[in-house]
N, C-alpha and C positions, 0 to 999 in steps of 0.2 A: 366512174369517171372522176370523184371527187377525192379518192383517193390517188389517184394518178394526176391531177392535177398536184396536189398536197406534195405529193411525193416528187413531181419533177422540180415545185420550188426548193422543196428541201437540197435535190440534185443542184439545184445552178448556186443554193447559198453555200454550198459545200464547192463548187468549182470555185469561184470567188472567194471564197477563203485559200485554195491551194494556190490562186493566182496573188493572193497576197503574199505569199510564202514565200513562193515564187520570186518578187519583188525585191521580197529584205535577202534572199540566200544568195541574188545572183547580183547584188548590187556590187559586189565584188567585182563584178568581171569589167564594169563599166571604170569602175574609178578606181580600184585598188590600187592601180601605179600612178594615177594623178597627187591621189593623197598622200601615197609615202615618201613620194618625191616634191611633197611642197607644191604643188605646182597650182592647187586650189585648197585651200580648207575642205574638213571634213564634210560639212553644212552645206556650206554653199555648192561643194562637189554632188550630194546626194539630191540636192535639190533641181539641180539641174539635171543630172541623170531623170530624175520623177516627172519630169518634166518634157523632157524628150523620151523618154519608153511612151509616154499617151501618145504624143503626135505618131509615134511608130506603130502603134495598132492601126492607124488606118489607112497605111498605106498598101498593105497586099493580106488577100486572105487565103492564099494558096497552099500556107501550113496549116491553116484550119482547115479546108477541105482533105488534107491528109490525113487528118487526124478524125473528123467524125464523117470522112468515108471510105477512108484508105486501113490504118492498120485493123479495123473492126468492122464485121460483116455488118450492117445497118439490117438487113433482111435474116439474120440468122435467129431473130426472137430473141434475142437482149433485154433486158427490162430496165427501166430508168435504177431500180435498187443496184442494179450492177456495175452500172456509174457510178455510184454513189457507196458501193464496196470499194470501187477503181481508186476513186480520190480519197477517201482515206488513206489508203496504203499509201498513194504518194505522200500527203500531207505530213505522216506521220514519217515515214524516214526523211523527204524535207528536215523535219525539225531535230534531229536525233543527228544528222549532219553536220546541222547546223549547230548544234551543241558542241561538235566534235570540233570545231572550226575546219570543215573539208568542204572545200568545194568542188563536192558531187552533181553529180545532172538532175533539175527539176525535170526535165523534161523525161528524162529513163524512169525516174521515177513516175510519171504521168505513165509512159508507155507501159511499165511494169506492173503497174496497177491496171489499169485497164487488162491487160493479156491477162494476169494472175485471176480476176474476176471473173473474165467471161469466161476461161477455160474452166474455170466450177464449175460455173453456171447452165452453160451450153456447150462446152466441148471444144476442141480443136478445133471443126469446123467453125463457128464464127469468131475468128480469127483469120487475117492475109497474111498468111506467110509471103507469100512473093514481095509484099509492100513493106512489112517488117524486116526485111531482108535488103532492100533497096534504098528504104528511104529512111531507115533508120540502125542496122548494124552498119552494113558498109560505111555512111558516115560519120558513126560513131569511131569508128576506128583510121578512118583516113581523115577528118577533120583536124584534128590535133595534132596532126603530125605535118600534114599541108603548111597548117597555120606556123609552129614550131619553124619549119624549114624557111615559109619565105619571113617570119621575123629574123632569125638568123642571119639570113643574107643582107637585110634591111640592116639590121644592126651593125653588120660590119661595114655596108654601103656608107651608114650613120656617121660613123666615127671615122672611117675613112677621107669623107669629105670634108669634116670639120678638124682634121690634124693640125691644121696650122694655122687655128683658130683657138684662142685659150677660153677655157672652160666658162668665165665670165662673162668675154663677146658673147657666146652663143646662148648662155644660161635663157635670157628673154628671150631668145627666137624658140627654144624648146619647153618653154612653158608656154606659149601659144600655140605651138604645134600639140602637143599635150591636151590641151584644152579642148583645140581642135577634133583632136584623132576621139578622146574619151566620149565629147558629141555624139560622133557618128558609130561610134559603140551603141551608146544608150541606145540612140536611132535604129540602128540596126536591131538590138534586143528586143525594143517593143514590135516589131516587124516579126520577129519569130517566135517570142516566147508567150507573149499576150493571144497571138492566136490560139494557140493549143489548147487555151481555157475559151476560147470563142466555139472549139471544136468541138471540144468536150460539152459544152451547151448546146450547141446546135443538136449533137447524137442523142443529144438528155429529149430534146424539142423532137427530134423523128421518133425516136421509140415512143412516145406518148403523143405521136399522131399529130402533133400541133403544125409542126411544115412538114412538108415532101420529102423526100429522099434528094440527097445531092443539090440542097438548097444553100446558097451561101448563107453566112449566119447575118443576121437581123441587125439592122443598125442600134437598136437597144441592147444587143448584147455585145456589140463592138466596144459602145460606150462603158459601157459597165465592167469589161475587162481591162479596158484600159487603164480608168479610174482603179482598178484593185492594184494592178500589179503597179501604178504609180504610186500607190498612195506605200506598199511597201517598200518600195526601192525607197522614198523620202523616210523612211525608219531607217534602212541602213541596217545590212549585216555585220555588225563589226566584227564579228568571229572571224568570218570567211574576209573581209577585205585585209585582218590581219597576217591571216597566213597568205594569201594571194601578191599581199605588197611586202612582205619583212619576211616571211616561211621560205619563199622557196630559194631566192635568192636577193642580194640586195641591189636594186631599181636603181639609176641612175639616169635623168630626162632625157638622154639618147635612144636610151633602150625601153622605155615605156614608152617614148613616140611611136616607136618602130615597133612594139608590141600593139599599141590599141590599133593601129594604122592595118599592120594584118589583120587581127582578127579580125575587126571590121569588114575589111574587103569580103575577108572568106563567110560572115557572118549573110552579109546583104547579097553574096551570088548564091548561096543555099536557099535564104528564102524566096529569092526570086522564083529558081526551078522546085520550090515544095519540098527541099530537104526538111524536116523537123530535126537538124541537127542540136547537140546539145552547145549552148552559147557558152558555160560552164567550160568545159573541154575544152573548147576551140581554145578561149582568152588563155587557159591554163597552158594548153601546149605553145601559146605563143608567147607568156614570161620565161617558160625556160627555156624557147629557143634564144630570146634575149639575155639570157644569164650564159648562156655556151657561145654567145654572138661577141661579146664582150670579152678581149684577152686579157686573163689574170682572175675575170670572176669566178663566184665559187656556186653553183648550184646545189641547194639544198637537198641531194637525192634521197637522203629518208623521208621525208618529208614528200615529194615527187613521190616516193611508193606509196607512202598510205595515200594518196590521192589514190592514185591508181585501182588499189585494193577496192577502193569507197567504187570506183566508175565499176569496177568488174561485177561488184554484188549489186549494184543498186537497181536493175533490171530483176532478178533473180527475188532480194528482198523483199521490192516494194509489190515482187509478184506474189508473193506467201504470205503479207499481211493480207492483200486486199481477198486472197483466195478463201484465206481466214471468214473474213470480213461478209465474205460473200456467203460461204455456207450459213452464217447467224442470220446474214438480211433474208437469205430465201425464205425463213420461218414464216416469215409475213409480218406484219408492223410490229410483233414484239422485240423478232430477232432486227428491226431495221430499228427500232429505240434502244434496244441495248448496245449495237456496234455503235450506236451518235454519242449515248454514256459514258463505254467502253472511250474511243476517242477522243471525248474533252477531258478524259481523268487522265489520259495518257499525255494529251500536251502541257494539261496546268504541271504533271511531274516534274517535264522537261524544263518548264518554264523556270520554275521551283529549283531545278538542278543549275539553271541558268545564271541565278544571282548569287549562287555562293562564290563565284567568281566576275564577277560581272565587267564586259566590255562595254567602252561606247565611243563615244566620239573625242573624250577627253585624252583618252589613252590607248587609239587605235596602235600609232604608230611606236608603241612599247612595244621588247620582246624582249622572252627569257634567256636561258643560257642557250647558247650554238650549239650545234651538233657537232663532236669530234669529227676530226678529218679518218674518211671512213677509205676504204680499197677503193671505191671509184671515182671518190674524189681525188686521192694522191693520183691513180690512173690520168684521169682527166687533169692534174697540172703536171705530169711529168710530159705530156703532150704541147701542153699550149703551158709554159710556167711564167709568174708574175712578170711584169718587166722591172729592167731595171730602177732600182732604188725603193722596190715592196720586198726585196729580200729580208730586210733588218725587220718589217713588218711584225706585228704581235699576231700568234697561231690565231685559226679559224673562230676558235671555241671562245678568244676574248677580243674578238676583232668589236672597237665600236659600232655601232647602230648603222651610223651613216656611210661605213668603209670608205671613208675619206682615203685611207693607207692604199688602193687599189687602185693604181696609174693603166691608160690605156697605153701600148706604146706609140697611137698616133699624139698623146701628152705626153711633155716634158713634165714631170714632176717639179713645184716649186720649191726652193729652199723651205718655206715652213711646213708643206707637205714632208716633205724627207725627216726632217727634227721631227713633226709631231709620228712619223711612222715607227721613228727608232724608240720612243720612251714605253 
């Protein structure tokens, strides 16, 4: 009993670190368009995100009930080690992600690790396919595109209604609306994402007997996921919010209202019904429906596939670490001290690989050279092409930072608009 105690704290201080992970990888999705549009500082944006994801733990724990008793049999003989195989494998593609500046699903990777583990361990049987299926492929693949669709509509609603409204009337109304909308992101995120590490404890807490089966998780473990995944969203991904706000395409306050404004909605009717959707996804498919919403922008589709690529394997991956993972931990406490070895040499690497380049808050909103204008981008502006007076414009690959050059046609372009697009 004293090693199953040992072992289930070891499990929650390893859930707890992935919920920190969690925190900085998906701080993007809250604020990436607030910060590259000016609309808050980097600091002050991540802090009030960290700040609103705690209050959002405690308001539904319905994804945590999907998570430690819906996609994993609690009764198939799991052992706490196998959580604790599970969250590795997330933690660690988390962080190799997050290196890559992609933002990938913490959440698939939660589910990937967990499935990859227990299918070692105990077999296909404890595993729910029918719940894996329902409450987490299907909305992995219709989330983003839901989201994608109604920011689209929002965005053209967006700029529709403000056409005869010049850019600097509106500019304060859409930095509060901004503000606004990024809130009820954050809010939303801790509503779905903080549970999953509430789940993940709780299943750590039945498998070693300590609550019941189908018990909601404990108000000590509410607290303490919320505090992790706050405390990293207030680190801040700067990798992921640089591609998320400058990568895919370039944000203007119309279109990241009408971005955070979806996801959100789509974010808080998931958690409500127990989706464990990934909040990653949603936000993502809902910047480039705001980059296609927007006539004349250029959406960054290389960029959009390697995300893509990152979402397809990250199920698959983080299932073949943790499987890994799992046959060392069955050893019995050698093989579970060598996988905890194994995993701290693997993150200090990353870490390590981390700062030969290093991001943060000083130089989020940098980016490198453009991506050439590729077949589906000319495709996609021989469809919807610049309005008048972005003709003279300088090509994609030396377009400045802030594509000031890029007129919607509900704006008349100003005279120093036009001069500065032709030099």
């Amino acid at each position: 009993m004293e090693h199953i105690t040992l072992l289930i704290g070891i499990v929650i201080v390893t859930a707890l670190v992935f919920d920190f992970t969690n925190g900085f990888h998906d701080t993007a999705n809250a604020m990436a368009t607030t910060i590259s549009t000016g609309a808050l500082g980097p600091r002050v944006a991540v802090a009030m995100s960290a700040v609103l994801n705690l209050v959002g733990a405690f308001l539904s724990v319905e994804v945590a009930k999907t998570i430690s008793g819906g996609i994993i049999d609690e009764g198939s003989g799991i052992q706490p080690e196998v959580i604790f195989a599970g969250l590795v494998g997330a933690i660690l593609w988390n962080l190799v992600t997050w290196l890559a500046g992609l933002p990938s699903s913490s959440s698939h990777a939660l589910f990937g690790g967990l499935i990859g583990a227990t299918v070692v361990s105990v077999g296909l049987d404890g595993v729910n396919g029918d719940a894996i299926v329902m409450k987490v492929l299907i909305p992995a693949v219709a989330a983003p595109i839901v989201a994608g669709i109604a920011t689209l509509a929002a965005t053209r609603l967006t700029y529709r209604l403000g056409r005869d409204r010049s850019p600097e009337d509106t500019a304060k109304g859409y930095r509060a609306g901004q503000i606004a909308s990024a809130a009820l992101v954050s809010l939303a995120h801790g509503t779905n994402d903080a549970q999953k590490t509430m789940g993940v404890i709780t299943l750590a807490l039945v498998t070693g007997n300590v609550v019941a089966p189908d018990s909601d998780p404990p108000l000590w473990v509410i607290v303490s996921a919320g505090l992790a995944i706050a405390l990293g969203t207030y680190l801040g991904g700067w990798r992921i919010i640089r591609t998320m706000g400058k990568g895919i395409t370039d944000i203007q306050p119309p279109q990241g209202f009408a971005a955070q404004t979806g996801a959100a909605t789509v974010i808080l009717a998931s958690s409500h019904i127990g989706f464990a959707l990934s909040t990653t996804q949603v936000c993502s498919g809902a910047v480039m429906g705001a980059g296609v919403g927007r006539k004349g922008a250029v959406v960054r589709w290389s960029t959009a596939g390697r995300m893509v690529v990152a979402w397809v394997l990250t199920l698959p991956a983080a299932g073949l670490v943790a499987g890994a993972a799992a046959l060392l931990a069955d050893q019995g406490n050698a093989g579970i001290t060598a996988v905890a070895v194994l995993a701290v040499l693997a993150c200090g690497a990353i870490w390590m690989l981390s700062r030969r380049k290093p991001v943060d808050h000083t130089n989020v909103n940098e980016v490198g050279t453009q991506e050439p204008v590729g077949a589906v981008t000319a495709a996609l502006r021989s469809v919807a092409p610049p309005p008048a007076g972005a003709a003279s414009a300088a090509p994609e690959s030396a377009a400045p930072e802030d594509d000031t050059s890029e007129n919607t046609p509900e704006q008349t372009p100003t005279p120093a608009a036009a001069s500065s697009a032709t030099r």
